[in-house]
matplotlib code that plots the C-alpha trace (Angstrom):
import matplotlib.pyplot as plt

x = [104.8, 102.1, 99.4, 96.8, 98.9, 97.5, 94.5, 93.0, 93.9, 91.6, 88.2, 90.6, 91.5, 89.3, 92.0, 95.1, 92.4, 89.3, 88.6, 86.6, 84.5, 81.0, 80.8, 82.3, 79.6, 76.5, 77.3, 77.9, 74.4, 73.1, 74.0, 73.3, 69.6, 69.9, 70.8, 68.5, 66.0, 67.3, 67.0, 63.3, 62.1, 63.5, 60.5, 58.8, 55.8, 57.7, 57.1, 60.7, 62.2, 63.6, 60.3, 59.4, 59.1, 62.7, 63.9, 62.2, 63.5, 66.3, 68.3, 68.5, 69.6, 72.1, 73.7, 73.7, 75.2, 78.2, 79.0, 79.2, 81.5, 83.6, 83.5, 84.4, 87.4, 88.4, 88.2, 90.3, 92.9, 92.8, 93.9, 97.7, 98.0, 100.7, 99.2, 99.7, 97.2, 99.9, 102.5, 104.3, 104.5, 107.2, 107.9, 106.5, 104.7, 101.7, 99.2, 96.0, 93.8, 91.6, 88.4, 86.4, 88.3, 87.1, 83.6, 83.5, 85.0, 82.6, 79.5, 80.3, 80.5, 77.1, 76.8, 79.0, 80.5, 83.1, 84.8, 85.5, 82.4, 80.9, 77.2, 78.1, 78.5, 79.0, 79.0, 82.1, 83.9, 83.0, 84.6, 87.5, 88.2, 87.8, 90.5, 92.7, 92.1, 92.9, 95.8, 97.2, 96.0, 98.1, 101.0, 100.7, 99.6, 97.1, 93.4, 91.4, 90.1, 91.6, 95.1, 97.5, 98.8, 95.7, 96.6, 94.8, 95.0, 93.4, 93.3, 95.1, 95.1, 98.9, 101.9, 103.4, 100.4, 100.7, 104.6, 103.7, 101.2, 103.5, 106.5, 103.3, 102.0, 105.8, 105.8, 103.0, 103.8, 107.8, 106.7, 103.9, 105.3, 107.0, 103.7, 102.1, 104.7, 104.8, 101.3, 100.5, 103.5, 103.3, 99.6, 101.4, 100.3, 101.9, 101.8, 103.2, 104.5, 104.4, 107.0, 109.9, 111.0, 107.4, 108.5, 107.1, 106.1, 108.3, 111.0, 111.9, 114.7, 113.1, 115.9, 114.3, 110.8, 111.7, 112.5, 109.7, 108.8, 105.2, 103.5, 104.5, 103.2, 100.3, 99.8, 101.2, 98.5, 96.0, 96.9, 96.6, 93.1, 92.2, 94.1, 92.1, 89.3, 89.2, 90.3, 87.7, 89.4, 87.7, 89.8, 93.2, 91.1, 91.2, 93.9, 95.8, 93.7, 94.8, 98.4, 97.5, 96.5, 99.1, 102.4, 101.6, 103.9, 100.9, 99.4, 103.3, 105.1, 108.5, 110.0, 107.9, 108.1, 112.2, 112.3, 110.4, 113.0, 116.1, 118.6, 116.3, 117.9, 115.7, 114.8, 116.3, 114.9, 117.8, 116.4, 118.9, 119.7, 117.9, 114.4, 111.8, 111.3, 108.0, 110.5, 112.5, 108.9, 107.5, 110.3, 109.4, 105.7, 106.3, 108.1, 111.1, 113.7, 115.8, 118.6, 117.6, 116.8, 119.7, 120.7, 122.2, 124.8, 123.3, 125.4, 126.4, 121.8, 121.4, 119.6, 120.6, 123.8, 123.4, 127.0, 126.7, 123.2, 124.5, 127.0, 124.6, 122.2, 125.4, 126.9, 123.1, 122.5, 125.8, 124.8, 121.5, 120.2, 116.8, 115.8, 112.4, 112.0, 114.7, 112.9, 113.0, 112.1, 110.2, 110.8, 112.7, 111.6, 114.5, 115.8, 113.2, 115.5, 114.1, 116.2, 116.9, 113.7, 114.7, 118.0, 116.4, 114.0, 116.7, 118.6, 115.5, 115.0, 118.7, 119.3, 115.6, 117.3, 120.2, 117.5, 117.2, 113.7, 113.7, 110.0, 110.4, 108.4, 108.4, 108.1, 106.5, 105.0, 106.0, 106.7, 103.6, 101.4, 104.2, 103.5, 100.2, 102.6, 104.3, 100.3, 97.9, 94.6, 94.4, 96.5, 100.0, 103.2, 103.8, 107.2, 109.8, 110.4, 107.1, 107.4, 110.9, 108.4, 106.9, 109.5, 113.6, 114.8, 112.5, 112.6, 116.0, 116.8, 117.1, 114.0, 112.0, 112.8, 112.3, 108.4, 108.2, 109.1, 106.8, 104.4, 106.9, 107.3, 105.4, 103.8, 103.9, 102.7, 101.5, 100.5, 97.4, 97.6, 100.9, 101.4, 97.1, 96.5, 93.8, 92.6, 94.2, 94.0, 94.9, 97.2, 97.4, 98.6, 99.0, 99.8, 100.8, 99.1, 95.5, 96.6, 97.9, 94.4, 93.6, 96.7, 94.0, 91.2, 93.1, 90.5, 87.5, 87.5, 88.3, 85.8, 83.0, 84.1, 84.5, 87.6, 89.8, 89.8, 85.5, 85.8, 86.0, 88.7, 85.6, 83.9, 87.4, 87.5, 84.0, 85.7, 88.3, 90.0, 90.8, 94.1, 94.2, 95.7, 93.2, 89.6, 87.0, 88.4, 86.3, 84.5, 85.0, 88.7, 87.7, 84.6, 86.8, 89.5, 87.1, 85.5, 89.0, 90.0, 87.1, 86.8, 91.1, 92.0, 95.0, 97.1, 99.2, 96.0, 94.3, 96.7, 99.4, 98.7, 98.8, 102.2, 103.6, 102.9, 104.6, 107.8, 108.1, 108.0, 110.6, 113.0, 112.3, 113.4, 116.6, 117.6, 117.3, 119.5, 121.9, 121.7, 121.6, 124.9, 126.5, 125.0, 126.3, 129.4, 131.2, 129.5, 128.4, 129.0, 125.7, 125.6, 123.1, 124.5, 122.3, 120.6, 116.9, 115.0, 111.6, 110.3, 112.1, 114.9, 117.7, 120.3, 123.1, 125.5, 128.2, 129.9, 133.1, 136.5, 134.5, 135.9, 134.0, 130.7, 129.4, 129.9, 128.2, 125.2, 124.8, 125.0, 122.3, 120.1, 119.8, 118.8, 116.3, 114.8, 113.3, 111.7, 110.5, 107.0, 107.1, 104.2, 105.4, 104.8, 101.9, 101.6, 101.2, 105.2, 106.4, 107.2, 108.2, 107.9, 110.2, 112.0, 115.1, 116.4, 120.0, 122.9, 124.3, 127.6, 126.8, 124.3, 126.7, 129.7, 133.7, 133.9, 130.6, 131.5, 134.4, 132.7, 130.1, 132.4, 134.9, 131.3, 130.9, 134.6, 134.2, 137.0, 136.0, 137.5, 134.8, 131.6, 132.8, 134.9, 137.2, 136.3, 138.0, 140.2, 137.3, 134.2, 133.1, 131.0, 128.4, 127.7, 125.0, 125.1, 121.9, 119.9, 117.4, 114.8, 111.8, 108.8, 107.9, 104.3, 102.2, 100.3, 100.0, 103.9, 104.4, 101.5, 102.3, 102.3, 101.4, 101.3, 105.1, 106.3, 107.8, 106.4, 106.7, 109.7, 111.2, 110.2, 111.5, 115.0, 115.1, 114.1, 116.7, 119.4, 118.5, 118.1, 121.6, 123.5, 122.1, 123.1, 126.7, 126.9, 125.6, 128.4, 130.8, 130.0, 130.2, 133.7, 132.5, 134.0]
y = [114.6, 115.8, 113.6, 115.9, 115.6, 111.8, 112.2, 111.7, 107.9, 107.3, 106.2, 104.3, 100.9, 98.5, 99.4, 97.9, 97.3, 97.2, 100.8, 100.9, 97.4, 98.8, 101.0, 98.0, 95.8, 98.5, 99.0, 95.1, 94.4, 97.1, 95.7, 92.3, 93.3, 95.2, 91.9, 89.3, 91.7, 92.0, 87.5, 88.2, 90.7, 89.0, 87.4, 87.3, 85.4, 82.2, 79.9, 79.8, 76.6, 76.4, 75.9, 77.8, 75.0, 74.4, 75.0, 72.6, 69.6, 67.7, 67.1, 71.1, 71.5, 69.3, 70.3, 73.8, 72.8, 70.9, 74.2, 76.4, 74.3, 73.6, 77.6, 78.1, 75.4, 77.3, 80.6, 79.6, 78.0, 81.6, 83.2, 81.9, 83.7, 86.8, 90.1, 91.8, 94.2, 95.4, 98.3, 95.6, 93.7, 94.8, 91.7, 90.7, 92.9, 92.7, 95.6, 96.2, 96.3, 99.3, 99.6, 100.4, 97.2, 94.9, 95.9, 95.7, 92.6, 90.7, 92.4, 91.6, 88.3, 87.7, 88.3, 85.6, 87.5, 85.7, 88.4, 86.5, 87.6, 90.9, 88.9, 86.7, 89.9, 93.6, 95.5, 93.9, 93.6, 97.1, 98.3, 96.1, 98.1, 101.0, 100.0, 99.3, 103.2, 104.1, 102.8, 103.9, 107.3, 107.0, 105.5, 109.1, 106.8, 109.2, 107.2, 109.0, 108.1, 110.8, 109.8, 108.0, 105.8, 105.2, 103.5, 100.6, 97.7, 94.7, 92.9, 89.4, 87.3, 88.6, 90.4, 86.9, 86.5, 90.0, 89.8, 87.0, 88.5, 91.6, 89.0, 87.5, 90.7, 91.8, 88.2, 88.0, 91.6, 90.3, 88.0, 89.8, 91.4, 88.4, 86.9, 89.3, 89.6, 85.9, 85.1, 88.8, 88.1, 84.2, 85.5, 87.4, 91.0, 93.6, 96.8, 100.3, 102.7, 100.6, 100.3, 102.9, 102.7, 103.3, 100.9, 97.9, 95.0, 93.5, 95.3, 94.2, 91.8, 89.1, 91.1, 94.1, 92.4, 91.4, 94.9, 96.9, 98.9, 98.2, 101.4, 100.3, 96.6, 98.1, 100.6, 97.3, 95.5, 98.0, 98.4, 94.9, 95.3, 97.9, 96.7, 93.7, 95.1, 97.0, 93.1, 92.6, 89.0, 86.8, 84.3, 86.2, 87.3, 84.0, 82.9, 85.8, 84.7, 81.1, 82.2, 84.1, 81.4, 78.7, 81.2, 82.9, 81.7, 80.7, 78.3, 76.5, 76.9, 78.0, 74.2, 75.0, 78.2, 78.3, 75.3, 77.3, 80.3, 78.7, 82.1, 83.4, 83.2, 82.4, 85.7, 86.7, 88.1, 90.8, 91.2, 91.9, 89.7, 90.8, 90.0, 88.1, 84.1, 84.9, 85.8, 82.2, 81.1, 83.7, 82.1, 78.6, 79.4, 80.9, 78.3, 80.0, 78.6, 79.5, 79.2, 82.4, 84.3, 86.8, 88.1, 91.3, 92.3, 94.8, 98.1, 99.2, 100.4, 97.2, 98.4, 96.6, 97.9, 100.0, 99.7, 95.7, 96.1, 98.2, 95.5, 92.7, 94.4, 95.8, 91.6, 91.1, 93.2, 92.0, 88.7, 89.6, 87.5, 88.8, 90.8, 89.8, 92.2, 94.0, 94.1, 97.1, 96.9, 99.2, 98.1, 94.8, 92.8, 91.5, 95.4, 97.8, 99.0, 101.0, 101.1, 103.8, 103.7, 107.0, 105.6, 102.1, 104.3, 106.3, 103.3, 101.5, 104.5, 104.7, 101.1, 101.9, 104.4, 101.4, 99.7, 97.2, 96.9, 95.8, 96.2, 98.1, 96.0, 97.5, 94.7, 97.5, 94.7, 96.7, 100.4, 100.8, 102.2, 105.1, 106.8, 108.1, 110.6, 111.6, 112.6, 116.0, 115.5, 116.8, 114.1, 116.1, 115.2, 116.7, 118.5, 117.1, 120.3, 119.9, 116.3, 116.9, 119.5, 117.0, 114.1, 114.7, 112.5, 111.0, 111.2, 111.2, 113.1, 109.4, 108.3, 110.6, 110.3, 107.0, 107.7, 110.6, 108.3, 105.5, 106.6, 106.2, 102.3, 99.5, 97.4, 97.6, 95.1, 95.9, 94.5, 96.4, 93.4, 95.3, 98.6, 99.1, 97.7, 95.9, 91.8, 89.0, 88.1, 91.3, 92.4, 94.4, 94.4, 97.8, 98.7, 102.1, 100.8, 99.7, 98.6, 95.5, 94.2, 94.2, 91.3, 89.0, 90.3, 90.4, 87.2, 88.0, 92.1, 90.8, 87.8, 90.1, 93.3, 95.7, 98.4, 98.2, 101.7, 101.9, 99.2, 101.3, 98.9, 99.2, 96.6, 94.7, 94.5, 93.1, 89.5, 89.7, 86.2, 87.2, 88.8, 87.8, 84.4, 83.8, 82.3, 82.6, 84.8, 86.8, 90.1, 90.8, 91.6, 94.4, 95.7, 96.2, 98.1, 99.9, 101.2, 102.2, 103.9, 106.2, 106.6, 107.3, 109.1, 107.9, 110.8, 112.9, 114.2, 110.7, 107.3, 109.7, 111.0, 107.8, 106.3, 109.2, 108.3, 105.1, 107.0, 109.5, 106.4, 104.5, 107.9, 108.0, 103.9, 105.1, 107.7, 105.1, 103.0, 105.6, 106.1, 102.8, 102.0, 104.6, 103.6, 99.9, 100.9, 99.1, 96.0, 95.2, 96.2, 97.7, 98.0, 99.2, 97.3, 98.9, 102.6, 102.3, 104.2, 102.9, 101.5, 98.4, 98.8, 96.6, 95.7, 93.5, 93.1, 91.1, 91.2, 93.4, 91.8, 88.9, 88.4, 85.3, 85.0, 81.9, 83.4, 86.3, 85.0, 82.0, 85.8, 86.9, 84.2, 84.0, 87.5, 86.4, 84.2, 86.4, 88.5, 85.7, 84.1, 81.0, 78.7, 77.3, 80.3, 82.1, 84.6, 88.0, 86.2, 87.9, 91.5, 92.4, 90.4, 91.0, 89.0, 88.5, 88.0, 86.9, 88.6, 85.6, 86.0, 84.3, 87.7, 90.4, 91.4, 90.7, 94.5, 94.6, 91.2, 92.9, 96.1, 94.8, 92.5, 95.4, 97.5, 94.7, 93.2, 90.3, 88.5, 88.2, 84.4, 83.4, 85.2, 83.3, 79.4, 78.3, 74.4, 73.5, 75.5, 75.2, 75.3, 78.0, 77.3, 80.5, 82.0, 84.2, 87.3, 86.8, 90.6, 91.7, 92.8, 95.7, 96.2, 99.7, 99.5, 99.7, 103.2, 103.6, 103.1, 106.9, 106.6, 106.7, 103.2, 104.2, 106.6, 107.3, 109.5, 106.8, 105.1, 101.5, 102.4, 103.6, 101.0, 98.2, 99.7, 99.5, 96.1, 95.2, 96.5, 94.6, 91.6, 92.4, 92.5, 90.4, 87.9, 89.3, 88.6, 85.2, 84.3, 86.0, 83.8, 80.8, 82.1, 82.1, 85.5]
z = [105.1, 107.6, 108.7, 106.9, 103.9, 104.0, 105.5, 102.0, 102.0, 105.0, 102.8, 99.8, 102.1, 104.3, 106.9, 108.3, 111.5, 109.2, 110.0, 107.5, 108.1, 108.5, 105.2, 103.5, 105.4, 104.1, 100.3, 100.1, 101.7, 100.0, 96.5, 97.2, 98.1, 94.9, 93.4, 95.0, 93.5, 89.9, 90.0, 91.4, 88.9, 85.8, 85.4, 88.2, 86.6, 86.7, 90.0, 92.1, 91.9, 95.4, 97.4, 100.6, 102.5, 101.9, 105.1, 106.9, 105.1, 107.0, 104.0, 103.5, 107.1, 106.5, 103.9, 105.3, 108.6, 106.5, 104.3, 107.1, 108.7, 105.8, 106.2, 109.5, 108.7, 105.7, 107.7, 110.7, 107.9, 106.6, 109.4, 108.7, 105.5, 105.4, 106.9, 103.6, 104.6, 107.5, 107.6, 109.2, 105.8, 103.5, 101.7, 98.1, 96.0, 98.1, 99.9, 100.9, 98.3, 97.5, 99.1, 95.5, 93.7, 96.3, 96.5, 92.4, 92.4, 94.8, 93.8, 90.2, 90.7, 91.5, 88.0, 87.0, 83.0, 81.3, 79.2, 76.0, 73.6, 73.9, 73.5, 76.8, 78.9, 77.4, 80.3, 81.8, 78.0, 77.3, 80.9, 79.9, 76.6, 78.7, 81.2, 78.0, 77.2, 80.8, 81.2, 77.5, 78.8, 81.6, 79.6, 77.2, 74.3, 72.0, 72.5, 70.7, 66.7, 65.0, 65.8, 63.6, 66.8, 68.4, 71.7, 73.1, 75.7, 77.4, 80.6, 81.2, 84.0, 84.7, 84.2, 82.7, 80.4, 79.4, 78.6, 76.3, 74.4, 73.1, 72.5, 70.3, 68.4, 67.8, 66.3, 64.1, 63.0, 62.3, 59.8, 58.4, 55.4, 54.3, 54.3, 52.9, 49.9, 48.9, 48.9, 46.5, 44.3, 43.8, 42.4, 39.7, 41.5, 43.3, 45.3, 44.9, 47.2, 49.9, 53.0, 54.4, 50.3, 49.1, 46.3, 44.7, 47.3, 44.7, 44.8, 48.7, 49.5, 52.4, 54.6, 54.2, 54.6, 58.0, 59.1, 58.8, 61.8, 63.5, 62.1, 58.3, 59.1, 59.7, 56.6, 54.7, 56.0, 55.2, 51.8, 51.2, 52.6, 50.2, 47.5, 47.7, 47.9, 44.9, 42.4, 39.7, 39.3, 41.9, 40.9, 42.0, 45.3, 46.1, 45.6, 47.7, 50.2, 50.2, 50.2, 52.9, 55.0, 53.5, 53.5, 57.5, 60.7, 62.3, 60.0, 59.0, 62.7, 62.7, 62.1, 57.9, 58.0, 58.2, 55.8, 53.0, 53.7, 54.1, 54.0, 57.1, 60.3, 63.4, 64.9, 68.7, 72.0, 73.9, 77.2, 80.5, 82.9, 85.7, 83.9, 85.1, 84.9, 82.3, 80.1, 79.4, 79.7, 77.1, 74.4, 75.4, 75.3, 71.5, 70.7, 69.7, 71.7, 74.9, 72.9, 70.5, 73.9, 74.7, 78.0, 78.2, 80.7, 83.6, 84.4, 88.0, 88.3, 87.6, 84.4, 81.0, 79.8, 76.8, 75.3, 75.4, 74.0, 70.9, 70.5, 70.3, 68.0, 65.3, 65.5, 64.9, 62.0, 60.5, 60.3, 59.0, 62.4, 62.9, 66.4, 67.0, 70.7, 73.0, 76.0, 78.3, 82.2, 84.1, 87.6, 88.3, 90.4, 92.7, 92.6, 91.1, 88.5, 85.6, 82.3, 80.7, 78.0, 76.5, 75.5, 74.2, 72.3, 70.7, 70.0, 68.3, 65.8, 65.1, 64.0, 62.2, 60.3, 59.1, 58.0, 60.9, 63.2, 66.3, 68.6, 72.2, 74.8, 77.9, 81.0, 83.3, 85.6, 89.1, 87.7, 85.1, 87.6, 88.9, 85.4, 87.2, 89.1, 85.8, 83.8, 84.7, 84.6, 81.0, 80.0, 79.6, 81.2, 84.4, 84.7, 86.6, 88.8, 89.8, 91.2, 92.6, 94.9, 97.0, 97.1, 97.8, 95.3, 92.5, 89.9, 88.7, 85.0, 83.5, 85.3, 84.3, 80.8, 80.8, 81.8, 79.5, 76.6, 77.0, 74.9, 72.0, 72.6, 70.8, 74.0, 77.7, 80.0, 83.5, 87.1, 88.7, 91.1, 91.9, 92.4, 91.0, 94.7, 92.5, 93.5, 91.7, 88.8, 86.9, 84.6, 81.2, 77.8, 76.3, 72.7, 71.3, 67.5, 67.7, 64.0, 65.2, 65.4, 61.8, 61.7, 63.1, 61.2, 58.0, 56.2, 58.1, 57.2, 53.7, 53.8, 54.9, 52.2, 55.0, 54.7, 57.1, 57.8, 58.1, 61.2, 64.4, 66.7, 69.8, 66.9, 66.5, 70.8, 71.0, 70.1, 72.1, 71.7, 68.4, 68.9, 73.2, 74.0, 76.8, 76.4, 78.9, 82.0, 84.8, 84.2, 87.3, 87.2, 84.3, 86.9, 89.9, 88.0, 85.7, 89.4, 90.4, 87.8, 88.0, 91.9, 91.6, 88.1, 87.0, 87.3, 89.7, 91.4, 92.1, 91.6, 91.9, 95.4, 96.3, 94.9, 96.1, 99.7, 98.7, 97.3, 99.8, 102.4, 100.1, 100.2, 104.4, 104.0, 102.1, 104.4, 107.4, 105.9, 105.8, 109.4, 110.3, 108.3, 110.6, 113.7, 113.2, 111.4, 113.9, 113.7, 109.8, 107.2, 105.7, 101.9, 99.2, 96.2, 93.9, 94.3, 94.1, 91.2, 92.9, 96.1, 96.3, 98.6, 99.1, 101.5, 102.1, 105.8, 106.4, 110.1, 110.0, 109.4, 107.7, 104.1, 103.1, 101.6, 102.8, 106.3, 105.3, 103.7, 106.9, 109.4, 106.8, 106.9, 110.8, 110.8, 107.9, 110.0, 112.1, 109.5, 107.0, 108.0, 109.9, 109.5, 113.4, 115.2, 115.9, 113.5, 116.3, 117.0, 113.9, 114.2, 110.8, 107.3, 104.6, 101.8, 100.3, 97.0, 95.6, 93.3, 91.6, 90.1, 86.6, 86.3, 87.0, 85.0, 86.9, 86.9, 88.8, 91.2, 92.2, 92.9, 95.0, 97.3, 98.0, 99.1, 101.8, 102.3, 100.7, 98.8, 95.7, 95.2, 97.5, 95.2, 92.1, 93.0, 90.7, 90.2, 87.5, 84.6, 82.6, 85.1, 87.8, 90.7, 91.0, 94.3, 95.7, 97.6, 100.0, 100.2, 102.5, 99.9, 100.8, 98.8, 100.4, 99.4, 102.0, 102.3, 106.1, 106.7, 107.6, 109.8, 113.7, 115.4, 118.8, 121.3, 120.3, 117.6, 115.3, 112.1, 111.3, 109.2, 112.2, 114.5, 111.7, 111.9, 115.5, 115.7, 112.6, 114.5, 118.2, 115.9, 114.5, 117.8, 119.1, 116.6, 117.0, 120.3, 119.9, 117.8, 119.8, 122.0, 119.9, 119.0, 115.1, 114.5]

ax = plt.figure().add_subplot(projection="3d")
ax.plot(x, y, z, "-o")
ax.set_aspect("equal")
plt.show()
């Protein structure tokens, strides 16, 4: 791309340099005047409580002189953090942050809101509800009232939090029905034409109770409601509503609840193995057990492998074991990988179709925020011809159906912290049925005689620890992406534009690696294990003629240690900063072991160690991971012609023979 083609970028960031220090410096000042005289105005007819003859005490001068230095200490300790602000950084998930998020974030701070009742701080809890319609906007989710699916989302302090919160709603929704069913039958009432059957409430076996998809939990649900409602007998109101209470999951625990339905199964999570660590923690957290967590085999994309899947879920529904989530991932973390979501979603709605529900949460912590590139301005999907314009190889067909079919899954969760180039703490929850909500405000819509239906959900968001699993959290997370969100659309003309950059750097990355493997095919052997579907890149060498791993990954790690951040050198001493990751064997199939070692050479004996006949040792294949994030990495570094990219490869390969020759000389190869 041409410079001018990025030009646009130049007002977003503070700078890799701080370019941009002195308009950051004026709006700050300019709104903490703005500030200082919203406290002084308030009422100004009350007398200040900090006199004006402050100053001049000694025990005010003293205590200022101790905070600045504790200041200055904590500033100069500061200065050893990771440059993630630097093209030079391609490491974690970590950038600059946009200019607009910071500026929102410190200057709503002075404000101090805690977004956990709309009375403590509306502005802040009604710009959080709007960021949960931004982002389902950008996810294709219909937001708007007249909708059936009415999209709808929240923020969380991160992607973790937010993984456990759809595990949570897919929960309480699971169980729902069988709830719903014991507590209006055991009252000696029922309800017609309800569920997939429109039968009886009755009439459902507790198998067929458990598999209900989301959208007829939530008619269920509403029926009840109006159902309810409509009871002349006060005394069968209540007690419906006591069973209710008595017969839910959340009032028994799973330990009751499984004790009071004996010929019900505990319920399963499929995710693939190449999830995050919030996931064993989401199941722990739930308390459902690592032992009812499954991990599905990964294919040779490193995406979860769909036969194996359809495998797991037909032995499931034979033995009437109950599939509480599969879990699709938008974006691994260790390789970027994005699952084929189309395919999951056609899955889902065929098993449906058998009779057997399973929700679609999609982990989209890294790839949530590339759907911006995929959404026009009016909200439509762009077309894929269109996109394949301006970049030379994403999407892929499978990728881009897999962002084209998001809006037909039940949750998503999502990083702005990530790929949002937004502060910390911030992530999202996002849920294609706004329904959900009236599971939490089943007894209190009822209590207070209110229709489901006649309760608009921006009433239902206005207390939002009602169906969130955080408290008290900062306002100013939902100010600074509010902010963003409306100085950069979410779409191909505004987020997009930017993520593009990112991509088109990521496909320059590729191609480099493609030249570098020739350049040092005499030397290593340079292998992409897995190609990339988004801009994490990955790499793995291993000296030619070397066939054993722990060589390999000891070559590997002295290379590392010129890239990873050493907290004994001075930081200008690092040129680059990256990270690494590890394939372990016990995640990968034999089929794909063996495919992997023959890319590099490696004997396969040496990946996987026979210990015993019964026991295997698992090895690690040690990877040169790349977060290609940064948006000033196509930008020139210097009077020269090359980019950082460039200038990243040339010092990876200098650091490569020189290694070589070092253990030449050390006779080790």
């Amino acid at each position: 791309m041409k410079a001018s083609d990025k030009s646009f970028l130049y007002p977003y960031f503070l700078g890799a340099f701080a370019e941009n220090d002195q308009v950051f410096e004026n709006l700050l000042l300019e709104f903490f005047r703005d500030h200082a005289y919203w406290r002084r105005n308030f009422h100004p007819e009350d007398t200040p409580p900090i006199p004006t003859h402050a100053p001049y005490r000694e025990l005010y001068n003293q205590f200022l002189a101790r905070m600045q230095q504790e200041l200055h200490r904590l500033s100069a300790d500061l200065k050893r953090s990771i440059p993630y602000f630097s093209p030079r950084y391609m490491g974690q998930m970590a950038s600059d942050f946009l200019l607009p998020s910071l500026l929102a974030q410190i200057i709503t701070s002075f404000y101090h809101p805690n977004n956990v009742f709309d009375e403590t701080i509306p502005a802040t809890m009604a710009k959080e509800s709007a960021v949960g319609y931004q982002l389902a906007t950008m996810f294709g989710m219909p937001t708007t009232s007249q909708d059936q699916r009415h999209g709808w989302g929240h923020l969380t302090s991160g992607g973790s939090t937010a993984n456990y919160e759809g595990l949570w709603h897919l929960q309480t929704s699971k169980f729902m029905p069988l709830t719903l069913y014991r507590a209006i039958t055991h009252s000696g009432l029922d309800l017609e034409q309800v569920g997939p059957k429109k039968i009886s409430l009755s009439q459902y076996s507790e198998w067929e109770l458990l598999n209900f998809s989301l959208q007829e939990v939530v008619s269920l649900c509403r029926a009840t409601g109006h159902f309810l409602q409509s009871l002349s007998d006060q005394n069968a109101f209540q007690l419906v509503m006591a069973g209710l209470k008595a017969d839910s999951l959340d009032h028994m625990g799973y330990a009751v609840f499984f004790r009071k339905y004996p010929s019900i199964k505990p319920p399963v999570v499929l995710v693939s193995k190449a999830a995050s660590l919030s996931w064993r923690k989401a199941v722990n957290f739930l308390g459902i057990g690592r032992d009812q967590m499954i991990f599905v085999p990964t294919d040779h994309r490193m995406r979860i492998d769909l036969n194996a899947l359809e495998t797991i879920l037909e032995d499931c529904r034979n033995q009437h074991i109950p599939v509480l989530a599969v879990i699709g991932i938008l974006g691994t973390l260790h390789f970027g990988s994005i699952d084929s979501i189309g395919d999951l979603v056609d899955l889902r709605n065929r098993f449906a179709e058998k009779g057997f529900f399973f929700g679609l949460h999609i982990d989209a912590a890294w790839g949530g925020y590339l759907a911006s590139m995929f959404r026009e301005a009016d909200g439509s999907l762009a077309h894929r011809e269109s996109l394949r314009q301006q970049l030379k190889y994403f999407p892929q067909e499978d990728t881009y159906r897999a962002f084209a079919s998001l809006p037909e899954v039940d949750s998503i969760s999502v990083d702005p912290q990530k790929l949002g180039y937004l502060p910390f703490p911030c992530g999202a929850f996002i849920c294609s049925e706004g329904g959900v909500l009236d599971f939490f405000w089943l007894r209190q819509m009822l209590y207070e005689g209110k229709g489901f239906t006649e309760t608009p959900l921006e009433e239902k968001f206005a207390n939002l620890t009602q169906f969130s699993l955080e408290g008290a959290k900062p306002g100013t997370t939902a100010a600074a992406t509010f902010v963003t969100h409306r100085c950069i659309p979410l779409d191909r003309q505004g987020f997009g534009k930017v993520l593009q950059l990112t991509m088109a750097a990521s496909e320059y990355f590729f191609d480099k690696i493609q030249a570098t493997i020739q350049e040092l095919e005499n030397f290593v052997r340079l292998v992409v294990p897995y190609q990339p579907d988004t801009n994490i890149l990955c790499f793995a060498i291993n000296p030619r003629g070397n066939r054993n791993l722990a060589i390999m990954n000891h070559f590997s790690k002295k290379i590392f240690q010129h890239l990873n951040f050493d907290s004994k050198k001075p930081l200008q001493a690092h040129k680059f900063f990256v990270s690494s990751t590890q394939l372990s064997r016990s995640h990968v199939t034999a089929e794909e072991a063996h495919r992997v070692c023959d890319l590099l050479g490696i004997d396969p004996e040496s990946f996987c160690h026979q210990v015993s006949d019964r026991t295997t040792q698992s090895r690690q294949i040690f990877i040169f991971r790349h977060a290609v994030m940064n948006p000033w990495l196509l930008f020139p570094t210097g009077d020269q012609e090359d980019n950082y990219i460039d200038l990243y490869f040339k010092h990876f390969v200098l650091l490569i023979k020189e290694e070589l020759s070092d253990a030449i000389r050390r006779a080790r190869f």
